[in-house]
N, C-alpha and C positions, 0 to 999 in steps of 0.2 A: 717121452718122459713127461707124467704129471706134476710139474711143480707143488710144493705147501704155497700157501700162502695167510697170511695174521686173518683174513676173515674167516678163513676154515673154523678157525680155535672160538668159536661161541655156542652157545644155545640155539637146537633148532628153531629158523624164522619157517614158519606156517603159513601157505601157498595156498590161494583160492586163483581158481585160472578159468575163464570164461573164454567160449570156443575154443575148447580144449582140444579138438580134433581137428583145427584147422592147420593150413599149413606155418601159420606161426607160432600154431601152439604145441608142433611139433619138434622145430628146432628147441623150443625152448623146454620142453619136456626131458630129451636129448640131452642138452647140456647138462639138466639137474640131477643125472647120473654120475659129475663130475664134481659136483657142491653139494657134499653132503651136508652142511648146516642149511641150507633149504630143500623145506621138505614139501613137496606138493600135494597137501593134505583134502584139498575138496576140487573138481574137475567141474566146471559145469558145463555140461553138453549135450544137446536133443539126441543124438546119433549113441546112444550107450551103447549098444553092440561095435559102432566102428570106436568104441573111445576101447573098447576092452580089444580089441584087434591088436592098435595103436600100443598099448601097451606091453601088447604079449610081446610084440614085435621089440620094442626097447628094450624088454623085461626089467618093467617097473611093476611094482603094488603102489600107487598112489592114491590109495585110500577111496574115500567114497565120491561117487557118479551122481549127479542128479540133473537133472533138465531144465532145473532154476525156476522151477516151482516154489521150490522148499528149501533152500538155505539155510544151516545151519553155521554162523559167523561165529559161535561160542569158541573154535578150535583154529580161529584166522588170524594171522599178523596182519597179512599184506594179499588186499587182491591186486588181480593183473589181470585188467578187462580188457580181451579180446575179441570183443565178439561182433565188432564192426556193426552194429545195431544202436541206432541211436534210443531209439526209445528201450530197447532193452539195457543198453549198456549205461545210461542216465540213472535206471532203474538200481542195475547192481552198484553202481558207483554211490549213490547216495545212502542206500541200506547199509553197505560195507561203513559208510563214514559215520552212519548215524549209531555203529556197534563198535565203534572206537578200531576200525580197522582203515592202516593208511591203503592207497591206492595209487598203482600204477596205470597210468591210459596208453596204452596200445592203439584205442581204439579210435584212431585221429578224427574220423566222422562223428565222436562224441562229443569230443575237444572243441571244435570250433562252433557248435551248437551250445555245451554246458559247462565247459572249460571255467570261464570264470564264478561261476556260482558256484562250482564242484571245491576252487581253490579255495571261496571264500568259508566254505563251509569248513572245507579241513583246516585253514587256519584257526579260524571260531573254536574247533576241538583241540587245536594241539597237533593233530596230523599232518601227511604229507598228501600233496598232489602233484605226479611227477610223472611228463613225458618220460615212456618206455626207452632205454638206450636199446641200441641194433634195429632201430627206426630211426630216418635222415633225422625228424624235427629234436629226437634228444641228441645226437651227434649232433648235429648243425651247431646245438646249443652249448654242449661241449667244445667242439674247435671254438666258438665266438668265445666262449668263456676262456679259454687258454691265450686266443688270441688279444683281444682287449686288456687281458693282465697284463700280457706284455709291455704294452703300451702303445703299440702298434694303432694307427688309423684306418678304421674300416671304411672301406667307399661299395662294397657287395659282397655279399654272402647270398649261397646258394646249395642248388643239387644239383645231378645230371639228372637228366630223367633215364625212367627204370631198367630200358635198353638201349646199346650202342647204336650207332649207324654206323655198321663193317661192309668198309670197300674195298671190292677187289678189284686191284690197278688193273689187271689182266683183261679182265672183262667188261668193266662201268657199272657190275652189278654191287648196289646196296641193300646189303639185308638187316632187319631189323624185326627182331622175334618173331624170325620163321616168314616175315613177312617180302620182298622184293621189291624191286624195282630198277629200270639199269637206267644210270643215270652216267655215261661217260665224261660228261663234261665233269663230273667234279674233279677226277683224274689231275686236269690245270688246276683246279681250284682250290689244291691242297695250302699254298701259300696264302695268307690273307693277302698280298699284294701290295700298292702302293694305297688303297680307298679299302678299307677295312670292312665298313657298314656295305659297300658295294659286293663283296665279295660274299658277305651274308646273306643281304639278299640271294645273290644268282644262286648260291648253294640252298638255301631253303625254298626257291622255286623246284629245283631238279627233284628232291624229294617230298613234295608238295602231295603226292598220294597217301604217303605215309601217314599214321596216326603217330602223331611226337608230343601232341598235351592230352593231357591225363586227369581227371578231376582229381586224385589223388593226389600228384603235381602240388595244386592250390591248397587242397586239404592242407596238406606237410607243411607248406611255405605257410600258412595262416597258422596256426598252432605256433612256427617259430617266430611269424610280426607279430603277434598278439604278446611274445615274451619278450621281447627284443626293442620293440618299437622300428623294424626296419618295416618298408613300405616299399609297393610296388613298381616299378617306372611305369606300367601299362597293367589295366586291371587285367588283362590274359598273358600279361608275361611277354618277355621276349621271344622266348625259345631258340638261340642262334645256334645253328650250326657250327661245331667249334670242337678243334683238337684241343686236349688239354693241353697243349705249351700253348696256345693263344690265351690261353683266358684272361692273363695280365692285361693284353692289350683290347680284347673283346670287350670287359667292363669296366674298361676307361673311360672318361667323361668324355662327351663327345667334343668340346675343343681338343682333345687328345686324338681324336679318330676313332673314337670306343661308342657304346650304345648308350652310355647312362646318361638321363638328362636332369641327374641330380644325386649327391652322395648318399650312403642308407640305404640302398635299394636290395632287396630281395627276386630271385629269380629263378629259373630251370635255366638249362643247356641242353643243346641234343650232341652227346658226346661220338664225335667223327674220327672214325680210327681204321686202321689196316688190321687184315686177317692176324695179322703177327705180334701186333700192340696189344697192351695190355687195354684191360677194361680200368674206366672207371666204376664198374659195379654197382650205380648208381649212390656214389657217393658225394661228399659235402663241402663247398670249399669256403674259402674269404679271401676275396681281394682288397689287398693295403696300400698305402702310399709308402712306398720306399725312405724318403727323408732325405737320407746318405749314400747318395750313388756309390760309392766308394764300396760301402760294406755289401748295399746291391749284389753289384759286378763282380765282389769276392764270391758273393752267395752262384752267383748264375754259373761263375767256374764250376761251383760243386755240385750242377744240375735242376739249380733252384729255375722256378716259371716266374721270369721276369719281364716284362714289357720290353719292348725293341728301344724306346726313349728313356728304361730306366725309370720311369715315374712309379711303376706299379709292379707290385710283385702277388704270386696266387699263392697260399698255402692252401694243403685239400688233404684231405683223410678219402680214398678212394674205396669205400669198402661202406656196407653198412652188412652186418652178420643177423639181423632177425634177434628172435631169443636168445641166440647161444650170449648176446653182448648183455640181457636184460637182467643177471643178476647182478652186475652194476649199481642198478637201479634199485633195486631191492633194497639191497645193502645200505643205498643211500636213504632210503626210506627208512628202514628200521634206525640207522647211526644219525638221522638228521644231517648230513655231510652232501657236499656237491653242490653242485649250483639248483638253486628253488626256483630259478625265476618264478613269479606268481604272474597269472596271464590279467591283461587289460582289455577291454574293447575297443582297440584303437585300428584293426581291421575287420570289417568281415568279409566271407566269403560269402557270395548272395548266386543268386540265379537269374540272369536274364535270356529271357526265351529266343531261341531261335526263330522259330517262327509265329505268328498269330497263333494264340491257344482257344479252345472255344471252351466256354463255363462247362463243367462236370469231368473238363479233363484230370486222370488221376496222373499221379507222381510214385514212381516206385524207383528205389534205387536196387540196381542191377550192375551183371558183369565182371569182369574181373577187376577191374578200374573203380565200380562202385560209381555207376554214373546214371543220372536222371535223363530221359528221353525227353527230348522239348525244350531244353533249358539248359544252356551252357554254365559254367561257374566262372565267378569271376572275382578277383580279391576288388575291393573298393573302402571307402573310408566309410565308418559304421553310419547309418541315414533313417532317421527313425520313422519308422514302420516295414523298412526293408525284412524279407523273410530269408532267414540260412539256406543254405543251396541243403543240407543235408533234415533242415525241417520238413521240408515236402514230402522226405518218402513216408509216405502210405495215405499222404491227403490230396483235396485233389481242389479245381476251382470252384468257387461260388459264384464267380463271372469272368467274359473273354478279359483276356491280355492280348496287348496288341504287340507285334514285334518289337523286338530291340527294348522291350522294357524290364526292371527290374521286378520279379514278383514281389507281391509286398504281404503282412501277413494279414491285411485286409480279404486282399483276392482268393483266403482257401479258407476252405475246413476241415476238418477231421485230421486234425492236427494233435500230433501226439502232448498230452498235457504235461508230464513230466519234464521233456526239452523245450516245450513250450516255454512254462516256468522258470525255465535256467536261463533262459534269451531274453525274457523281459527284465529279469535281476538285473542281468548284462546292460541291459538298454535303459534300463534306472541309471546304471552306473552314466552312461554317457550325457544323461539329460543331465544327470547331476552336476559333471565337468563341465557341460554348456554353462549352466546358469552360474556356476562360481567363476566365470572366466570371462561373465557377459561385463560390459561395462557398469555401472555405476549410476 
C-alpha cells in the first residue's frame, strides 16, 4: 500500500538530474514513479541511448536528454548533481544557481572541493545548498540533528563503511564484497574482552588483506565535519573492527577503554557480523554520554547499544537507501525546511602521496571508490596552500613530491579552474578567520 501524504498536494517541483544513468540515478529515478509532484523534467547524461534504455525499463517519459552541453535551466526548480565530476559537477552546480535554481549535491567529490563557495553563492541568491539524503553525509546530518535537539551529548558520530565483514564461525572464513580471507582467529575474538583497543587491534591484523578505507569513507565524513564542526581522531580514521552492540564502548574515551582521544570526533567502522546478522547497510550512527544510568539500563532492557560501564549509549539509523530517500531533500529545498547546515572550511580532505611522485605525474580519479593512484586522502585541519584530494583529477605535477607529503596546489597544473576557484574562496575564508582571531 502507497500511503498520501501533505507533500503530494503541490505544484509540480521541476527535476534536472546529472548522471542520470548511473546507479544513483537510477534508484532515484525509480522512486519518482511514486512522487508524482516531482517531475523529472531535464536528465543530463553522455550515454543517451542507455538513458533511453533506463527509461523504457522504468517506463518513464522524463522529458528531454542532453549531454550538458546545452542546458536549458528556464523549466528547473531544483538540480540534483550526480555526476561525481568535480569539474563538471562545479560547472552544473554554479550555472543552476546563477538561473535562480536551488541545488542538491550528491556529488560528495564536489562538496569538499566547492562546497563552500557553492553554499555562499546560494545563500547570496536566496537558494538552497543541500547534501543529498539516502547519502551517509545528509543522513548522518539528520541523526546529529535529531540527536543534539534532544539534548543529548555527542562524543562520535559516524558510518560503517560500504561493506560488512561476514564471518562464518564454521569456517574462519571473512567475506567482504565477494572479497575473502579465513581468518579463524576472529571466531575468539567475537567478545571485545577484558582490553578493548587490544582486541581491535588483533582483529584488524587478521583482516589486514582486506581493503576496509575507501576514499569515499573521507569524502562522506568531510562533507559532514565541514557541517558539523566534528573532527577526526586520526587524519585516516580509525576503522575498528566492531559489532554493532560494541560501539557504545568502541568510541569511548580511552580512559574508558574506548579509541577516542578527544570528544567531537568523526569516524568509519568496519561493521563485523555473522552470516545470520543483520547488515548495517552502511549506515550512520552517534555516540552519547548516557547522564542517567538509571534511564540507561531501562533503555538497554528494550535492546538499546549501551556501553558495559553505562557511560555511553550508540543510536544508529542502519540503512542509507540512495535516491529513493532524496526527495526528502527536494522538498526541503523547494519548502526551505530541515536542517541547512551551511559548510565551513574547518576540514579538508588533502592527498598525501604514498610514495615519491616524480614531476609530470598525472592524477586521474578512478574506480569504483573514486580513488587517485599515488596519493592516499586524508581528512586534516585546512593548511594554506594544501591541495583537495579530489582537485588533482585530471592535473598532474610540475615537480617531484617526496613521500609522506601533502600535495600542495603549488606542486600541479592543469588544474581544473572552476574548483580551483571554489577552494581559494574556501581558503579566503580561512585566512580570514586566522587574522580575526590573531592577537592584537
Amino acid at each position: 500500500m502507497i500511503h498520501s501524504h501533505a507533500v503530494r498536494d503541490r505544484q509540480p517541483v521541476r527535476i534536472a538530474l546529472t548522471g542520470a544513468n548511473g546507479g544513483y540515478g537510477r534508484t532515484l529515478l525509480a522512486q519518482l514513479r511514486s512522487t508524482p509532484e516531482l517531475v523529472p523534467a531535464l536528465l543530463v547524461e553522455p550515454d543517451a541511448d542507455g538513458m533511453r534504455r533506463t527509461l523504457a525499463e522504468l517506463g518513464l517519459d522524463a522529458g528531454a536528454i542532453t549531454d550538458g552541453s546545452d542546458v536549458d535551466w528556464s523549466g528547473v526548480d531544483v538540480l540534483i548533481e550526480a555526476s561525481g565530476k568535480v569539474a563538471a559537477g562545479t560547472g552544473y552546480a554554479t550555472a543552476a544557481l546563477e538561473h535562480g535554481v536551488h541545488v542538491v549535491m550528491v556529488s560528495k567529490e564536489v562538496d569538499t572541493v566547492a562546497g563552500v563557495a557553492l553554499a555562499a553563492r546560494a545563500a547570496e541568491a536566496g537558494l538552497r545548498y543541500l547534501p543529498g539524503d539516502g547519502d551517509q553525509p545528509a543522513n548522518l546530518l539528520r541523526l546529529l540533528d535529531w540527536v543534539t535537539a534532544t539534548g543529548l551529548e555527542v562524543v562520535a558520530i559516524g558510518k560503517s563503511g560500504e561493506y560488512d565483514l561476514v564471518l562464518d564461525p564454521a569456517t574462519g572464513v571473512v567475506t567482504q564484497a565477494g572479497a575473502t580471507v579465513h581468518a579463524p582467529g576472529l571466531v575468539d575474538l567475537l567478545d571485545l574482552g577484558a582490553d578493548p583497543r587490544e582486541t581491535l587491534a588483533r582483529r584488524a591484523e587478521l583482516v589486514a588483506s582486506l581493503k576496509r578505507s575507501a576514499a569515499a569513507d573521507l569524502c562522506e565524513m568531510t562533507v559532514v565535519a565541514t557541517r558539523c564542526g566534528a573532527v577526526p581522531d586520526r587524519e585516516d580514521l580509525h576503522y575498528p573492527v566492531a559489532r554493532v552492540t560494541e560501539l557504545a564502548d568502541v568510541y569511548a574515551a580511552r580512559e574508558h577503554g574506548g579509541l577516542l582521544g578527544r570528544p567531537g570526533v568523526i569516524d568509519v567502522f568496519s561493521a563485523l557480523r555473522l552470516p545470520d546478522e543483520a547488515s548495517f547497510a552502511g549506515g550512520v550512527f552517534a555516540v552519547v554520554r548516557t547522564g542517567d544510568p538509571v534511564t540507561w539500563e531501562l533503555l538497554r532492557g528494550k535492546g538499546h547499544v549501551v556501553s558495559r560501564d553505562g557511560r555511553y549509549a550508540c543510536l544508529y539509523w542502519p540503512y542509507h537507501a540512495m535516491g529513493v530517500e532524496t526527495p526528502l531533500t527536494v522538498h526541503a529545498a523547494v519548502d526551505g525546511t530541515g536542517p541547512a547546515h551551511a559548510p565551513s572550511p574547518s576540514v579538508l580532505l588533502a592527498a598525501r602521496t604514498a610514495t615519491a611522485l616524480d614531476a609530470g605525474t598525472a592524477f586521474r580519479v578512478a574506480g569504483h571508490h573514486h580513488e587517485i593512484d599515488g596519493v592516499t586522502p586524508v581528512m586534516v585541519a585546512p593548511e594554506p596552500g594544501a591541495a583537495p584530494y579530489y582537485l588533482l583529477d585530471g592535473a598532474r605535477l610540475r615537480r617531484p613530491v617526496a613521500a609522506g607529503e601533502l600535495v600542495r596546489l603549488a606542486d600541479l597544473e592543469g588544474v581544473a579552474p572552476g574548483p580551483l576557484d571554489a577552494h581559494l574562496f574556501a581558503q579566503a575564508q580561512v585566512a580570514a578567520a586566522a587574522t580575526e582571531g590573531a592577537p592584537a
